[in-house]
N, C-alpha and C positions, 0 to 999 in steps of 0.2 A: 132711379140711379142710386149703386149704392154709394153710400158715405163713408169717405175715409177717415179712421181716429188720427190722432196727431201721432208723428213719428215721438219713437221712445227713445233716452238715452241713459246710458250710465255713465256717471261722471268719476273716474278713477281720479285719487287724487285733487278731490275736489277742495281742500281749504276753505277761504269764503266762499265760493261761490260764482267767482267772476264768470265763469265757465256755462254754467249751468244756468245766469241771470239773462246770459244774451242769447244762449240759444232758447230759452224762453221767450225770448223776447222776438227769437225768429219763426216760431211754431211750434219748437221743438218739444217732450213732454220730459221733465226731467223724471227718473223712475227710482234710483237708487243712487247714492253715492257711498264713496269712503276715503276718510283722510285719518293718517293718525292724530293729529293736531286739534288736541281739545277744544282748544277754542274757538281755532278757527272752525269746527264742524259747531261748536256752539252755534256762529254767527251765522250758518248754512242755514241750519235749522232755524233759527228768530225768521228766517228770510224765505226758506224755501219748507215750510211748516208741512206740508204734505207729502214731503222728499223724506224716505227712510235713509238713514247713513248709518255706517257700519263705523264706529273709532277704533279704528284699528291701523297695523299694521299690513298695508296691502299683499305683502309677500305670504301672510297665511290666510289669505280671504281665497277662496275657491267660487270657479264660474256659478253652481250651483247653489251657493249661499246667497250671490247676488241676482238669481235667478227668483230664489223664494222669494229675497227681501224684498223684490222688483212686483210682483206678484201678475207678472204678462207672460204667453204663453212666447211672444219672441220682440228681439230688440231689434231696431234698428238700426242705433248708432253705439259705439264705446267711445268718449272720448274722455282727454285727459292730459295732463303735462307732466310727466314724471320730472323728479326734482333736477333743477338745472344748478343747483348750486354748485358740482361737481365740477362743472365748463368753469369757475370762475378760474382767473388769471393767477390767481393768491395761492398762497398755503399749498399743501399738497398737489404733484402731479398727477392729473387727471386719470391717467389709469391707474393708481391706487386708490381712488377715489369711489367705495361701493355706489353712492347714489350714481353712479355714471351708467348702473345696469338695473336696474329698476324699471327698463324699458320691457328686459325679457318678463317679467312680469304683467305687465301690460300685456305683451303680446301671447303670453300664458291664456289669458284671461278672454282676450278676443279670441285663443282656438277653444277654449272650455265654452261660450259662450253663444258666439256663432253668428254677430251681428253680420244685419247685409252689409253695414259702414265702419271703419273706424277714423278717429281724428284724435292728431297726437301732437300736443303745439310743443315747440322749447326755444333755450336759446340758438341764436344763427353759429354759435361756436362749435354747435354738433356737427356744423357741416364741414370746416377747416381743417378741423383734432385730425392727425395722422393724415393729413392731404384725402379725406373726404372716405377714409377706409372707416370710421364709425358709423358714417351713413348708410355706408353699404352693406353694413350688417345690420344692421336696421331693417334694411331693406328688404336682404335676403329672408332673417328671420319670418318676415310678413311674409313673402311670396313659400315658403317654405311650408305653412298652415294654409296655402290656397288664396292670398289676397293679393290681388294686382294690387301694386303701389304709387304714388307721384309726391312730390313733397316743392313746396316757393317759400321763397325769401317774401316775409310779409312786413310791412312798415304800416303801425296803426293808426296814424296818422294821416293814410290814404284813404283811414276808413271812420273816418269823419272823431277820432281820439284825439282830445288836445295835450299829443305826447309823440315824442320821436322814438317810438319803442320798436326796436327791430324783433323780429324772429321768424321762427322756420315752422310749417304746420307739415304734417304727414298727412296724407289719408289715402286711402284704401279702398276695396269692395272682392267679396268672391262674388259678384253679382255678374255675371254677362250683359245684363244687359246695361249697367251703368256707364257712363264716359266721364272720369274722373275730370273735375276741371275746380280753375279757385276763382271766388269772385274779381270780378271787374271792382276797378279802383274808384270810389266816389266823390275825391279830395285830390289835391295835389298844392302844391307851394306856389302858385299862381299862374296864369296865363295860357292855359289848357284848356281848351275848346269842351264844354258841357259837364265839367270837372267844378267844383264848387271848394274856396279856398280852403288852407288847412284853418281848422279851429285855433285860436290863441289862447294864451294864458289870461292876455285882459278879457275875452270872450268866454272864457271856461269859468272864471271866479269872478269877475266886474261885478257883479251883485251878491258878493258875501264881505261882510260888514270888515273894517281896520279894525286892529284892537286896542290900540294905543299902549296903554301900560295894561290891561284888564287882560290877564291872559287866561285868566283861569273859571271863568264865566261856562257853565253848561250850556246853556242854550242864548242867541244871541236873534234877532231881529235882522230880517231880511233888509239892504237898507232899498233896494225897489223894485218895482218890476220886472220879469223876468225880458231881459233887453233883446235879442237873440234867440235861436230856435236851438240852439244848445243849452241855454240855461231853461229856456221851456222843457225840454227833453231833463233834466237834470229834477226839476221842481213838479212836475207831473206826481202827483199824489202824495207831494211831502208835507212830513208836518207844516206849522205854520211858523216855527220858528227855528234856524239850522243848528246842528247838533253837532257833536266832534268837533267843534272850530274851536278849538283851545291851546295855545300855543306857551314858549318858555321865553324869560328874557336872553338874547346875547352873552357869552362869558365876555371878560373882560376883553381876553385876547382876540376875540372873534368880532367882537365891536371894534376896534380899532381899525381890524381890516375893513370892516362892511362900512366904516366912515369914506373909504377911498374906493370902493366898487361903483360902479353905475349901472345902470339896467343893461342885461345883455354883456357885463363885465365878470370878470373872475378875480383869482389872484394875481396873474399878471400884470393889473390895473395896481395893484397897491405897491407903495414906496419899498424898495429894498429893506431900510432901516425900519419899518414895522412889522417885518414876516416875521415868525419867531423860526428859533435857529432850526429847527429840523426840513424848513421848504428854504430857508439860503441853503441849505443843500440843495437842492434841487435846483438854483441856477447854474446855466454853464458861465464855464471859464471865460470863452471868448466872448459873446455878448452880454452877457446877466439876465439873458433868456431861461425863464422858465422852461424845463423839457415839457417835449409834448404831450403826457402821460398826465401832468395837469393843471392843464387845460381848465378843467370845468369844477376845482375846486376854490371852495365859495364863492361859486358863478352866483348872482343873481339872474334873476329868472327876468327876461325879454316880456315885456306884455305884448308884442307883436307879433310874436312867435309860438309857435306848441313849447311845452317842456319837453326839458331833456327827460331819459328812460328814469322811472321814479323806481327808487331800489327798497330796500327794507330798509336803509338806513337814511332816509329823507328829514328826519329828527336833526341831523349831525350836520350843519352848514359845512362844516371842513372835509366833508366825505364828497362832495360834488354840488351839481348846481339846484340848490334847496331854501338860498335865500330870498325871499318875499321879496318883489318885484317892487311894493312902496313900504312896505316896513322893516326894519333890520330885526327880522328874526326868520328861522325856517318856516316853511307854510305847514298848515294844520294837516289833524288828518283828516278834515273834510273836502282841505282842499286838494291833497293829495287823493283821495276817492274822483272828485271830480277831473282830476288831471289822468285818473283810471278808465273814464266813463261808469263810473257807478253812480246811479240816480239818489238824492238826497234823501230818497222814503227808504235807502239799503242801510241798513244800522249794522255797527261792527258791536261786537260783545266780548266779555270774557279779557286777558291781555295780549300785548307783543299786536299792538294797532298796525303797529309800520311791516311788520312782519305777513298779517291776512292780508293787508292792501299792496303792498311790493309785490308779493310772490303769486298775486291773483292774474288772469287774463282780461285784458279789458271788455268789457261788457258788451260795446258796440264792433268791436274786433270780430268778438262770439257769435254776431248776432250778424257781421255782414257773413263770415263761414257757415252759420248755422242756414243762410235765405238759401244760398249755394246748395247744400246738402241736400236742404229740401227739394230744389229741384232737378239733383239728381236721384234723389230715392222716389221721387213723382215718375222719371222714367220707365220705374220697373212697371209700378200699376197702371201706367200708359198702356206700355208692351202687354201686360197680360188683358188690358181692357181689347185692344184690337185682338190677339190672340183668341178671347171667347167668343 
């Protein structure tokens, strides 16, 4: 019987790594990537040491550069997130926004290229913009170069992430004989027949050490046993002592509120008389209700619950919900990685920590789409094994 290699992919837009870590983790063969982002391609490379990457600028990489670089005579998969920071709500309107088409580039690259598969995650705002007309050029593009397309609203926290992070995946195939499909949900927020709960916050970090005032300690001592099958999963081949868990003290102003937060609180919990004046804007007139918009700044963080979607700026308590669930400061970036599903042996390098970890895809996300793929790209050699 003959034996099959491991399907191949190229990770467009790969940054750390997140991408690339879970579909390894699903079978997948990582073969080439490219991120402009120095550093973050640094920390690819510390991580995926056998993966060639290109530091460039994707819009002048050619199919056939990542062909050599890849060094297979054909791929299986292309996947990737072109930048979402274009969807965000702020600053400029989105169709002035270039990172908003960096998609046609992507899709460049899968017709220069010619995978049986591609997969393209971002955020779920791509689906709304224009009442759903960016999708559909999205869409058409793909089916335009010959790829049937389907694209779901994924929450990865179904998929065993201790994190409420939404988003939308694409994929594709010119394959006939593939039938596109997304995995089945392995988690849910309780009470769901053969479903296994969401992961928590006190389950995701409960074994990485307080810091007390010591915030700037490199490496800290685990304080016990890995309690949980997510913190096993998390310590599986890590050093022996955790890394990145270094955190800052509170400003003034920010301790004052974080004296009147409670677990699973924000700023709504804190006294009017110690908001500073820029969020008393932000009550209404009639109640002294906080608008709804925020909500989850300087939430502390529920141990009961997954975290909310962890952004580049999880450094910043006043940007959202970032404050440590027993200590008054933000969580590290260790513990931010683990709120990622990145396993504690995945080292970040080089800077802009909050930046490779925010903008990454979660590992175990990668890694429930990646079991999926494989078992659609098993389809094909199915079909041609009864075919011979």
């Amino acid at each position: 019987m003959q034996v099959r290699s491991s399907p191949t992919v190229i990770d467009l837009f790969c940054g750390a790594g997140g991408l690339s870590e879970g579909l390894r983790q699903a079978g997948i063969r990582p073969v080439a990537g490219v991120d402009f982002d120095k550093h973050a391609v640094a920390t690819y490379r510390l991580n995926h040491p056998s993966v060639p990457v290109i530091e460039g600028d994707v819009e002048k990489v050619t199919g056939e550069q990542l062909m050599e670089l890849a060094g297979v005579r054909e791929i299986d998969l292309i996947a990737g997130g072109p930048s979402c920071q274009g969807f965000s709500t702020h600053g400029k309107r989105m169709q002035d926004d270039p990172r908003n088409f960096l998609f046609k580039h992507f899709v460049r690259l899968v017709d220069e290229v010619q995978p049986k598969m591609f997969l393209m995650e971002n955020v779920r705002g791509m689906l709304s913009y224009e009442k759903g007309a960016f999708r559909r050029q999205i869409e058409e593009a793909f089916e335009e170069i010959g790829y049937r397309t389907d694209f779901a609203q994924v929450l990865a926290a179904d998929y065993g992430v201790p994190q409420m992070r939404h988003r939308i995946l694409f994929i594709g195939t010119r394959v006939d004989d593939i039938k596109l499909s997304f995995p089945a949900r392995s988690h849910s927020s309780g009470g769901e027949p053969k479903l296994k709960p969401y992961v928590t916050v006190e389950e995701a970090i409960g074994d990485l050490p307080l810091m007390g005032n010591d915030y700037n300690r490199e490496e800290r001592p685990y304080i016990c046993r890995p309690q949980n099958p997510y913190q096993v999963y998390c310590r599986t081949d890590a050093p022996d002592n955790v890394t990145l868990h270094v955190g800052r003290p509170l400003s003034a102003q920010a301790q004052s509120l974080a004296n009147h937060i409670g677990q699973g609180e924000g700023l709504r919990a804190a006294p009017v008389d110690v908001l500073p004046a820029r969020f008393k804007k932000m009550r209404t007139i009639s109640s002294g209700a906080l608008r709804r918009d925020c909500t989850t700044l300087y939430h502390r963080l529920s141990p009961t619950k997954p975290s909310y979607t962890i952004t580049c700026n999880y450094r910043n308590v006043a940007s959202g919900p970032f404050l440590h669930p027993w200590e008054d400061r933000a969580i590290s970036h260790r513990e931010a990685a683990r709120f990622m599903s990145f396993p504690d042996r995945y080292q970040f390098v080089g800077a802009s920590f909050p930046r490779q970890i925010g903008n990454a895809v979660p590992p175990l996300l990668a890694k429930a789409i990646g079991a999926e793929i494989v078992k659609m790209l098993s389809q094909v050699s199915n079909e041609h094994s009864r075919a011979a």
